[in-house]
PDB file of N, CA, C and O in Angstrom:
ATOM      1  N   UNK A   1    -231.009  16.151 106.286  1.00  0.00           N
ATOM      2  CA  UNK A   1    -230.128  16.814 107.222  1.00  0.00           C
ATOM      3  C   UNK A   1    -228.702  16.798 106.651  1.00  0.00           C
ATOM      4  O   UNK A   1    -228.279  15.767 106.127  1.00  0.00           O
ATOM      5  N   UNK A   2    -227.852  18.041 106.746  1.00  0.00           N
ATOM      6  CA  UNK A   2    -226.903  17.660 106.222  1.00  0.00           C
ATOM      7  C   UNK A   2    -225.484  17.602 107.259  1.00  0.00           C
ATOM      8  O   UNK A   2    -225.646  17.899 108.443  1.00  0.00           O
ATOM      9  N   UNK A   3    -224.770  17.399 107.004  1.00  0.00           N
ATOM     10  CA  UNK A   3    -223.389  16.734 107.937  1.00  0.00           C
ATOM     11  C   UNK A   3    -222.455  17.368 107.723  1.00  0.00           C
ATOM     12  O   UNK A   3    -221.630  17.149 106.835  1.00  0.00           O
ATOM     13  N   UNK A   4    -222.446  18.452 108.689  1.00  0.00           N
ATOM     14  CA  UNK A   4    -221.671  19.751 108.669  1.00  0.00           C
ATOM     15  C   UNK A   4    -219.894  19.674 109.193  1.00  0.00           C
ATOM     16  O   UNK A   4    -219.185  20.672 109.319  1.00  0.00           O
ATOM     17  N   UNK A   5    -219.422  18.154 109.454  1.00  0.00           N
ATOM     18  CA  UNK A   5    -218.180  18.245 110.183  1.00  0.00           C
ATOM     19  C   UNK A   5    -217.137  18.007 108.932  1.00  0.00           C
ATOM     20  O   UNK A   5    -216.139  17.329 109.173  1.00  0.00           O
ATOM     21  N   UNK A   6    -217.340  18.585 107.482  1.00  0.00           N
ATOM     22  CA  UNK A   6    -217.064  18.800 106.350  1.00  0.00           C
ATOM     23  C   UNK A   6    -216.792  19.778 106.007  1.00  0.00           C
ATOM     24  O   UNK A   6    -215.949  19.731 105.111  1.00  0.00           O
ATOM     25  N   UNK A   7    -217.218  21.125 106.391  1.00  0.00           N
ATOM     26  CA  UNK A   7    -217.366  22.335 106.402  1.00  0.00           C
ATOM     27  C   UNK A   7    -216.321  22.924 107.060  1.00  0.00           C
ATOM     28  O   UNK A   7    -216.321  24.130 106.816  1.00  0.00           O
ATOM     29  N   UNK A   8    -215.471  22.613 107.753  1.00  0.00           N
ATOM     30  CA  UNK A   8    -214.576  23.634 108.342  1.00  0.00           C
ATOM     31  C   UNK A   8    -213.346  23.405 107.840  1.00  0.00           C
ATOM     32  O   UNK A   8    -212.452  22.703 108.312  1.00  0.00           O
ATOM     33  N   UNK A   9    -213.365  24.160 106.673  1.00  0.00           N
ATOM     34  CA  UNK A   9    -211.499  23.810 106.471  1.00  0.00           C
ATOM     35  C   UNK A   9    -210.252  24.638 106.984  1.00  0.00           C
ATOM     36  O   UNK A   9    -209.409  25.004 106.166  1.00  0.00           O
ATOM     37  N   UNK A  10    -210.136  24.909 108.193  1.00  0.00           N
ATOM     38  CA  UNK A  10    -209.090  24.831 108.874  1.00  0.00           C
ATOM     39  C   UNK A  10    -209.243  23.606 110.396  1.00  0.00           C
ATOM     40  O   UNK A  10    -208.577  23.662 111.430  1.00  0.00           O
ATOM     41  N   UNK A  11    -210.477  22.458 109.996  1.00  0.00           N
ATOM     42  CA  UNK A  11    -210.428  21.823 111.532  1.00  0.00           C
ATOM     43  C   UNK A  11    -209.333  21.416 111.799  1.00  0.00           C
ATOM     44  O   UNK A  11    -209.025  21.488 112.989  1.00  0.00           O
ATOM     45  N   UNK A  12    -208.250  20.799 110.769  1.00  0.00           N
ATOM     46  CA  UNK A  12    -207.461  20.254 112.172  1.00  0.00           C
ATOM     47  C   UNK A  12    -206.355  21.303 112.473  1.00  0.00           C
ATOM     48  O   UNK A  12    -205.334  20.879 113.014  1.00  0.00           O
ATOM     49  N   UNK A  13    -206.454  22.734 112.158  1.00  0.00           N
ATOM     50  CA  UNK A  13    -205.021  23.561 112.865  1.00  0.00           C
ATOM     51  C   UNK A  13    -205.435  23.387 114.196  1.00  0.00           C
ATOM     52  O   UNK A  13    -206.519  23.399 114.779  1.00  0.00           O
ATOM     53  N   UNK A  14    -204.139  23.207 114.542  1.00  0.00           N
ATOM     54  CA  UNK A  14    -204.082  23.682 116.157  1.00  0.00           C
ATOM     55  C   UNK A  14    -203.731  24.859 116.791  1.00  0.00           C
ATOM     56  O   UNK A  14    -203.901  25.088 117.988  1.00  0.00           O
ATOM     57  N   UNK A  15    -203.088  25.833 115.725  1.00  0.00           N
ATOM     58  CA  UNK A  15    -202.622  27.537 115.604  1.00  0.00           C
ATOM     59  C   UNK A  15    -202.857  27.773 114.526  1.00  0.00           C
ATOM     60  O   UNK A  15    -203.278  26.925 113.740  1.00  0.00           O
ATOM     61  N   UNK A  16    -202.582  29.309 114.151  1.00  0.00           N
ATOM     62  CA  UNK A  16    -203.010  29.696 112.975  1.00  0.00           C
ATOM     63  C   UNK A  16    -201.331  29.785 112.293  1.00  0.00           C
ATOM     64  O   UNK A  16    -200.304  29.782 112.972  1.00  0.00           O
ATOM     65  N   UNK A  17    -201.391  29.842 111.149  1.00  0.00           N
ATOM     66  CA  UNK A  17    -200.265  29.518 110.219  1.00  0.00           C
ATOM     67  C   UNK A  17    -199.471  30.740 110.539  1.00  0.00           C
ATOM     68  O   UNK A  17    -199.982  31.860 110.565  1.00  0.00           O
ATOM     69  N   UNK A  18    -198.008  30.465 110.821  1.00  0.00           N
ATOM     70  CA  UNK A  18    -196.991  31.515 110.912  1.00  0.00           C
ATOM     71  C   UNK A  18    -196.501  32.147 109.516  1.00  0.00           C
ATOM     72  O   UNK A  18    -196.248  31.369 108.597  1.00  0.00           O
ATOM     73  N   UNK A  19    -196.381  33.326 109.355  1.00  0.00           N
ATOM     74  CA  UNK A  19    -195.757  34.218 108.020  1.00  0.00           C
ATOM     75  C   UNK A  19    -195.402  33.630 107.173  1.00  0.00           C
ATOM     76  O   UNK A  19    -195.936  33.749 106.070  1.00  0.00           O
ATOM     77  N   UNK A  20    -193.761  32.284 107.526  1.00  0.00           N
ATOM     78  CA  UNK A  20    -193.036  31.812 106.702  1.00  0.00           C
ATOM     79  C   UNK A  20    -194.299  30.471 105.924  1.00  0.00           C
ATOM     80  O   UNK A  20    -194.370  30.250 104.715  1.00  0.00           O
ATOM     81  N   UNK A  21    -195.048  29.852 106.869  1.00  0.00           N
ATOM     82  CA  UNK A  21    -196.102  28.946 106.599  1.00  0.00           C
ATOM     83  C   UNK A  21    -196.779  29.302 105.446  1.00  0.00           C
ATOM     84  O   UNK A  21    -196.895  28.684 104.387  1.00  0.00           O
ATOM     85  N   UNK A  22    -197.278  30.547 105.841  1.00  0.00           N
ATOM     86  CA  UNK A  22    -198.591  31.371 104.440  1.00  0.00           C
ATOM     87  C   UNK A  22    -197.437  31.661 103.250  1.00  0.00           C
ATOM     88  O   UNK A  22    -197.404  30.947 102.248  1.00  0.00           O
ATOM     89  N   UNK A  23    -196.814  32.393 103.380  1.00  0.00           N
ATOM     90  CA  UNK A  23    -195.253  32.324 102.564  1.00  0.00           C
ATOM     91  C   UNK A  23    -195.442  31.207 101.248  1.00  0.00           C
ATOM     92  O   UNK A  23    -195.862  31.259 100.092  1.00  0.00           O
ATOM     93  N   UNK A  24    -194.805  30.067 102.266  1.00  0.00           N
ATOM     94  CA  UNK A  24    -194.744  28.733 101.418  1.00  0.00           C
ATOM     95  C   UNK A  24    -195.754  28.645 100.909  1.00  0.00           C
ATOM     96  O   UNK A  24    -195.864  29.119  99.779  1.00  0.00           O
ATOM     97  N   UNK A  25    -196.626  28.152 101.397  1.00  0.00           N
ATOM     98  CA  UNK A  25    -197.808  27.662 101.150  1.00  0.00           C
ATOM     99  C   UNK A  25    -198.488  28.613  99.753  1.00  0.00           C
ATOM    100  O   UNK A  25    -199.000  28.069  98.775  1.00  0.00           O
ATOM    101  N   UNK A  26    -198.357  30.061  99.922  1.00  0.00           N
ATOM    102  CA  UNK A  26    -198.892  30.656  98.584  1.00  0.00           C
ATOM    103  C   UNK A  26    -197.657  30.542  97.327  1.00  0.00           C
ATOM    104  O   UNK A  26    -197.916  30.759  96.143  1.00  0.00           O
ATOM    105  N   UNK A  27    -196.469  30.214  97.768  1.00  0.00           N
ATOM    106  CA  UNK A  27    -194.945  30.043  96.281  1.00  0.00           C
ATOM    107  C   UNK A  27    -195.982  28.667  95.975  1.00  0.00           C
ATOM    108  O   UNK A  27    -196.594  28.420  94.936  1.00  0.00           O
ATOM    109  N   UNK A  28    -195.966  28.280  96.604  1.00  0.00           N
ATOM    110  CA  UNK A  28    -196.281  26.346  96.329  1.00  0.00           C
ATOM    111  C   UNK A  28    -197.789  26.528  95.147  1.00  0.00           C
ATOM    112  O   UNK A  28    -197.753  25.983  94.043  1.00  0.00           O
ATOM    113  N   UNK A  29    -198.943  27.304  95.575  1.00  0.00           N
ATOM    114  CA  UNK A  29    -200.089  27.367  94.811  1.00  0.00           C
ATOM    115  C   UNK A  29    -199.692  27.978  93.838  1.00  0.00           C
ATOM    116  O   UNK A  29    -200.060  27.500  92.765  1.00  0.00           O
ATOM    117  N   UNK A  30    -198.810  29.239  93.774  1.00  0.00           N
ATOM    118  CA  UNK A  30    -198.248  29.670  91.950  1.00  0.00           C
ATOM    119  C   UNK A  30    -197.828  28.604  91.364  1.00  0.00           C
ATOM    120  O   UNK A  30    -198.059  28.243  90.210  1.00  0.00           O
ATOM    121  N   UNK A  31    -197.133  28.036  92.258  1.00  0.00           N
ATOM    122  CA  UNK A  31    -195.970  27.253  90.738  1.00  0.00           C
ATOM    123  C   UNK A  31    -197.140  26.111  90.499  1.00  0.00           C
ATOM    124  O   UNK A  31    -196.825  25.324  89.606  1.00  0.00           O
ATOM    125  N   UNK A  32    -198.084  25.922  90.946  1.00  0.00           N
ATOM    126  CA  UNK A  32    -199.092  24.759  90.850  1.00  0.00           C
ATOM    127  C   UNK A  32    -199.732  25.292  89.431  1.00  0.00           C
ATOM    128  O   UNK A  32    -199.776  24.595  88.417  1.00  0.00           O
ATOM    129  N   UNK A  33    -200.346  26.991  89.547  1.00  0.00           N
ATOM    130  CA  UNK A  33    -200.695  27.709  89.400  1.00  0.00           C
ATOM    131  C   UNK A  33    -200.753  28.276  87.351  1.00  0.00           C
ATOM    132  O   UNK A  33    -201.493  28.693  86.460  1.00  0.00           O
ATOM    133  N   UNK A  34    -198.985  27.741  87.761  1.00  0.00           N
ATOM    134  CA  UNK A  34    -198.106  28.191  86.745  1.00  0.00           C
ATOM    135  C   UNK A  34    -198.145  27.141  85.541  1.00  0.00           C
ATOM    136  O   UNK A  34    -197.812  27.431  84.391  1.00  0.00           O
ATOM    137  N   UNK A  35    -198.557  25.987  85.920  1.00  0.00           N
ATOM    138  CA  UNK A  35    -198.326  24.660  85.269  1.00  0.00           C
ATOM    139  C   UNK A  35    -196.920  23.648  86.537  1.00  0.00           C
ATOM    140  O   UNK A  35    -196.984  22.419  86.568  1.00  0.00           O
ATOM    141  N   UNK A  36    -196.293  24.078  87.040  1.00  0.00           N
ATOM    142  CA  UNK A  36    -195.539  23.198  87.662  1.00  0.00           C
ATOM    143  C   UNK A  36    -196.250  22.164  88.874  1.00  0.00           C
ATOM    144  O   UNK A  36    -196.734  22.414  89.978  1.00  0.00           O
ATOM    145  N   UNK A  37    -196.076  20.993  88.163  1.00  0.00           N
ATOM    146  CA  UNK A  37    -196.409  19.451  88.493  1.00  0.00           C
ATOM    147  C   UNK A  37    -195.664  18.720  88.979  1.00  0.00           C
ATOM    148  O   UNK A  37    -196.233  17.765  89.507  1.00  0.00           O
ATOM    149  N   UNK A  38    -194.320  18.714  89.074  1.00  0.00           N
ATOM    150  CA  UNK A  38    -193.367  17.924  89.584  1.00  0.00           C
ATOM    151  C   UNK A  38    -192.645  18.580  90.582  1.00  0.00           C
ATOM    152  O   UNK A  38    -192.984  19.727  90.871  1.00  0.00           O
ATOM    153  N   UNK A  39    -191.295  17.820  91.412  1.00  0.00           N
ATOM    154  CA  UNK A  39    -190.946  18.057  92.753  1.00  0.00           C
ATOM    155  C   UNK A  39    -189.569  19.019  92.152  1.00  0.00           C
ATOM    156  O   UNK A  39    -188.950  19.819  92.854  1.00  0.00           O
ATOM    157  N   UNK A  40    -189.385  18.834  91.240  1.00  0.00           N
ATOM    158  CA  UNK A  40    -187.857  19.551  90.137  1.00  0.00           C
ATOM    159  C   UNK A  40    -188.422  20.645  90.374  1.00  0.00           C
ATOM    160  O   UNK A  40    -188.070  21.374  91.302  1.00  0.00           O
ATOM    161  N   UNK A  41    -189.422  20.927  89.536  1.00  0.00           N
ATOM    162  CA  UNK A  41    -189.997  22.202  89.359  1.00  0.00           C
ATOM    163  C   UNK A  41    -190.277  22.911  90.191  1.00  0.00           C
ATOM    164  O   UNK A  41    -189.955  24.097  90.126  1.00  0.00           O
ATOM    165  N   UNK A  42    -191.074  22.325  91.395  1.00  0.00           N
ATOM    166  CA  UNK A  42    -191.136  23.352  92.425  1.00  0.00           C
ATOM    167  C   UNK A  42    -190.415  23.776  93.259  1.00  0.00           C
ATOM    168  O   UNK A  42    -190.703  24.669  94.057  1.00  0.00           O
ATOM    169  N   UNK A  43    -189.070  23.010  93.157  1.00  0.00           N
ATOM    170  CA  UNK A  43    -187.556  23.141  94.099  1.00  0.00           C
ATOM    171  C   UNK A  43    -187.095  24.619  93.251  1.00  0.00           C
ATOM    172  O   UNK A  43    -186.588  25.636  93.723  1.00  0.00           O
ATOM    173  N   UNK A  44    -187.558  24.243  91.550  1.00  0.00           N
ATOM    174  CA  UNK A  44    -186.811  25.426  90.990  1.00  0.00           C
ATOM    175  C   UNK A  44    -187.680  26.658  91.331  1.00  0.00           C
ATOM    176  O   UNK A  44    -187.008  27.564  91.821  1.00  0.00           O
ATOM    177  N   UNK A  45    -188.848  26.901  91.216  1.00  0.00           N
ATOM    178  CA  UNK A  45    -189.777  27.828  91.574  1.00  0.00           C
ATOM    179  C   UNK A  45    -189.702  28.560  92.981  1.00  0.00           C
ATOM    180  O   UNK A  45    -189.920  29.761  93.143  1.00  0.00           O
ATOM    181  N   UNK A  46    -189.308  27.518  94.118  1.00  0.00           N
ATOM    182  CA  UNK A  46    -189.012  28.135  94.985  1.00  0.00           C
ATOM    183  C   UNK A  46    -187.216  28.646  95.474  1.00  0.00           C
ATOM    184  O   UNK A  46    -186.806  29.217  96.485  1.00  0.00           O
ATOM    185  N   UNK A  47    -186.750  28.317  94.683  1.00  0.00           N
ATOM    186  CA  UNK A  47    -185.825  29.062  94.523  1.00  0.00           C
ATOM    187  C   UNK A  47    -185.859  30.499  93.497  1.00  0.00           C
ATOM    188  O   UNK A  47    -185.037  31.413  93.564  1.00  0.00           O
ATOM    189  N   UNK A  48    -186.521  30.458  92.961  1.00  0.00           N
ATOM    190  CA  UNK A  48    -186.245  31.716  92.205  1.00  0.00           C
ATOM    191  C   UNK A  48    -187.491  32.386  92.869  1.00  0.00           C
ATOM    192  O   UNK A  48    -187.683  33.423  92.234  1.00  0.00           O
ATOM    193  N   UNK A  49    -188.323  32.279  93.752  1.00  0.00           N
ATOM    194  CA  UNK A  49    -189.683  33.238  93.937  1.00  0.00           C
ATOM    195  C   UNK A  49    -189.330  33.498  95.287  1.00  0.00           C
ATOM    196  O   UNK A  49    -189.032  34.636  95.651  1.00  0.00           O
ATOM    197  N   UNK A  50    -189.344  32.281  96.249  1.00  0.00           N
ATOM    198  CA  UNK A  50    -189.191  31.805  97.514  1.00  0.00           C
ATOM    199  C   UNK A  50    -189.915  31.834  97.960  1.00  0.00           C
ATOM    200  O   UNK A  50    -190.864  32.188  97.260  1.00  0.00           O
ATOM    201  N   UNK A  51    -190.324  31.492  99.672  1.00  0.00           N
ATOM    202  CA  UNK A  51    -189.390  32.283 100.282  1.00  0.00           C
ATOM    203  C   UNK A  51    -187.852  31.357 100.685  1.00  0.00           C
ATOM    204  O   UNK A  51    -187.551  30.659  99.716  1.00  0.00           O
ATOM    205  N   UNK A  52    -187.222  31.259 101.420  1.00  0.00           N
ATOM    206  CA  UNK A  52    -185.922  31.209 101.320  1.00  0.00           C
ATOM    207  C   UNK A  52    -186.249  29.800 102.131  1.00  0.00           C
ATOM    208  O   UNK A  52    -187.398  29.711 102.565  1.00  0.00           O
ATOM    209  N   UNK A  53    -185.376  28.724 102.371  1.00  0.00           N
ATOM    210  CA  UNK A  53    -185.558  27.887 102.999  1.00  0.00           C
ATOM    211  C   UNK A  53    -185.416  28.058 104.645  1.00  0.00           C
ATOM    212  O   UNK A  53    -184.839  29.075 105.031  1.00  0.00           O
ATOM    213  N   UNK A  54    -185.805  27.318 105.425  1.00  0.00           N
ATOM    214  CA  UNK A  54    -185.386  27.823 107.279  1.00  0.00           C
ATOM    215  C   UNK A  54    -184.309  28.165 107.472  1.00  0.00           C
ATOM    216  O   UNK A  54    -184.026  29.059 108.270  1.00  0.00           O
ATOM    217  N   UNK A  55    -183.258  27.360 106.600  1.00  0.00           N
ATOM    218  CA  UNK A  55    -181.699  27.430 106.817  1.00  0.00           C
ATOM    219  C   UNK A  55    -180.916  28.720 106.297  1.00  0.00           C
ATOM    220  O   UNK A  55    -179.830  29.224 106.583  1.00  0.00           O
ATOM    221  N   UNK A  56    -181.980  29.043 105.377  1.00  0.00           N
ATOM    222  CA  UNK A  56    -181.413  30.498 104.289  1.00  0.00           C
ATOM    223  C   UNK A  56    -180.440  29.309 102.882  1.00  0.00           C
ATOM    224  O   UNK A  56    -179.724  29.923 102.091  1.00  0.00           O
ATOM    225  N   UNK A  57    -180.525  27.785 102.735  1.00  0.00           N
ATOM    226  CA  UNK A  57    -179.440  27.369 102.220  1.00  0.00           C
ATOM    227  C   UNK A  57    -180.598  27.406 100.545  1.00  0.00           C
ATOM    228  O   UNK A  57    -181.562  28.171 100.519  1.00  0.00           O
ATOM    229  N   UNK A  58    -180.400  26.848  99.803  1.00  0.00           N
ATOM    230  CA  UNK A  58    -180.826  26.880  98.452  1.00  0.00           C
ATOM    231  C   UNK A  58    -181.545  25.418  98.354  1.00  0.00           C
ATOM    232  O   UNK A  58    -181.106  24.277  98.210  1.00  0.00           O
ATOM    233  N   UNK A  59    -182.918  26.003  98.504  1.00  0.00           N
ATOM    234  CA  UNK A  59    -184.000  24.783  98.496  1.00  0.00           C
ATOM    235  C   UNK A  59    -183.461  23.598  97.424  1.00  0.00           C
ATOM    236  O   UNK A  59    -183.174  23.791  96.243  1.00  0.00           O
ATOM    237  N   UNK A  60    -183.396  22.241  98.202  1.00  0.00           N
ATOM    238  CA  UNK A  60    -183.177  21.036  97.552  1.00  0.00           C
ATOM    239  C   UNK A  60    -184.471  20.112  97.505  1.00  0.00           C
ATOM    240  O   UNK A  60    -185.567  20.449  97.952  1.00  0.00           O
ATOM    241  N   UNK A  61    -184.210  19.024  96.961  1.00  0.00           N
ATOM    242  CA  UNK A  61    -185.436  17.890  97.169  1.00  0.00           C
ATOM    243  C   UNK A  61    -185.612  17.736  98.888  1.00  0.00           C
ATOM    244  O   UNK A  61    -186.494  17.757  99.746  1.00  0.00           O
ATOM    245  N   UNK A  62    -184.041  17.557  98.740  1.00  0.00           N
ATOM    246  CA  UNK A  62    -184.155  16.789 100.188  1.00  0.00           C
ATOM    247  C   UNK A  62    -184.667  17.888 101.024  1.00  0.00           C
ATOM    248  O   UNK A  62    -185.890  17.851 101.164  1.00  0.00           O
ATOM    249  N   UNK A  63    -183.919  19.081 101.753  1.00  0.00           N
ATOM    250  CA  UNK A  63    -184.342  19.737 102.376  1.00  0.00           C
ATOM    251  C   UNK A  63    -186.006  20.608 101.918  1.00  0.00           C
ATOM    252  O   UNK A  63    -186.301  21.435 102.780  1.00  0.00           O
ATOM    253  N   UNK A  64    -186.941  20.530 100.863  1.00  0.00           N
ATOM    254  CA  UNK A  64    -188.219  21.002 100.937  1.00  0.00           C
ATOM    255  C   UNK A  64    -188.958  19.678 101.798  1.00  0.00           C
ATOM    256  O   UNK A  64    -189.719  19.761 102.762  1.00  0.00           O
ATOM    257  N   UNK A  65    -188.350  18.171 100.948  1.00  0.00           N
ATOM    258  CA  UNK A  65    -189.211  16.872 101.895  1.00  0.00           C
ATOM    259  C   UNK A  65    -188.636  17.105 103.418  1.00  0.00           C
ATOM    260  O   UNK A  65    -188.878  15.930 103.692  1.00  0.00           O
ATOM    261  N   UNK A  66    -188.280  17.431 104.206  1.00  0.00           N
ATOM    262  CA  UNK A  66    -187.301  17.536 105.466  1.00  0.00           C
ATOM    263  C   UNK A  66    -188.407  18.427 105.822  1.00  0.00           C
ATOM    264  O   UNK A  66    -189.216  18.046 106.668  1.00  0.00           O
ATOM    265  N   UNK A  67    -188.558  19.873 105.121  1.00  0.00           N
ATOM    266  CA  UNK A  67    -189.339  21.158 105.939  1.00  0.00           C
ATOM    267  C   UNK A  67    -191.012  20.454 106.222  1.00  0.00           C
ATOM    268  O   UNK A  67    -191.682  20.361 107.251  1.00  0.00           O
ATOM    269  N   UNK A  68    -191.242  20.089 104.967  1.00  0.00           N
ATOM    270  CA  UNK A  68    -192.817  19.590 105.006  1.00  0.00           C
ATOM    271  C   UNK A  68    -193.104  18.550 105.824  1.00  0.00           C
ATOM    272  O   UNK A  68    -194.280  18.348 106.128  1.00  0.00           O
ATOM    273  N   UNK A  69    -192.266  17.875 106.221  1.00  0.00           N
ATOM    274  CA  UNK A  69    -192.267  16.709 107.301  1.00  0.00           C
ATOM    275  C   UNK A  69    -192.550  17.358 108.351  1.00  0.00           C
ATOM    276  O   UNK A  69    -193.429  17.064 109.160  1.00  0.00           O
ATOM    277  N   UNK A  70    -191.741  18.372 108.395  1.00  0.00           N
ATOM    278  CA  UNK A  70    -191.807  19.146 109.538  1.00  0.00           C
ATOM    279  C   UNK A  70    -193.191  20.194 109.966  1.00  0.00           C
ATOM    280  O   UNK A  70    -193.869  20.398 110.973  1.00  0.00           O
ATOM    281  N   UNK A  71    -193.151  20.568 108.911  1.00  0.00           N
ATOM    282  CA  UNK A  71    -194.557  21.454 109.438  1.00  0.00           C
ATOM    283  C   UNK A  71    -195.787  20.359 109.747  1.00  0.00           C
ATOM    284  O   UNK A  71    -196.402  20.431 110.811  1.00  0.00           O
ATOM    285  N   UNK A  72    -196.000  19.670 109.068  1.00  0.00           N
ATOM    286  CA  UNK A  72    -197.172  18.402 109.515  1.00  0.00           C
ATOM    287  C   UNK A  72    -196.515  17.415 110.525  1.00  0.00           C
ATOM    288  O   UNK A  72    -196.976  16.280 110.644  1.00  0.00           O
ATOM    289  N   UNK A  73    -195.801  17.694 111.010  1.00  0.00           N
ATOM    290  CA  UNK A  73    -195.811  17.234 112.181  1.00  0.00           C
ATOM    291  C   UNK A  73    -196.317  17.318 113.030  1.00  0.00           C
ATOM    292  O   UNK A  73    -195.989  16.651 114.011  1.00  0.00           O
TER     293      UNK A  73
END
């Protein structure tokens, strides 16, 4: 028998992902994509691809760890 509560990979949304969400989330799989491995790199990647940060300010360390806190919240 097999153990199907493995199988659903969206179980734990509780909504479906907003624009800016899918956005991020697909800059983030290029630069993965691209070879970029580190948190430098993908600050730089999403600055030059984007999308833009919530604030519109110029994605930092601090403010990408700040957003992602935030969305898994």
């Amino acid at each position: 028998m097999t153990d199907n509560r493995y199988l659903e990979p969206h179980q734990a949304r509780k909504r479906p992902p907003t624009v800016y969400e899918d956005l991020l989330g697909d800059s983030i799989e290029r630069a993965y994509a691209s070879g970029v491995h580190d948190l430098a790199g993908l600050i730089s990647h999403l600055n030059s691809s984007g999308p833009a940060s919530p604030s519109g300010k110029t994605w930092t360390e601090a403010i990408y760890r700040q957003e992602i806190a935030a969305l898994a919240a």
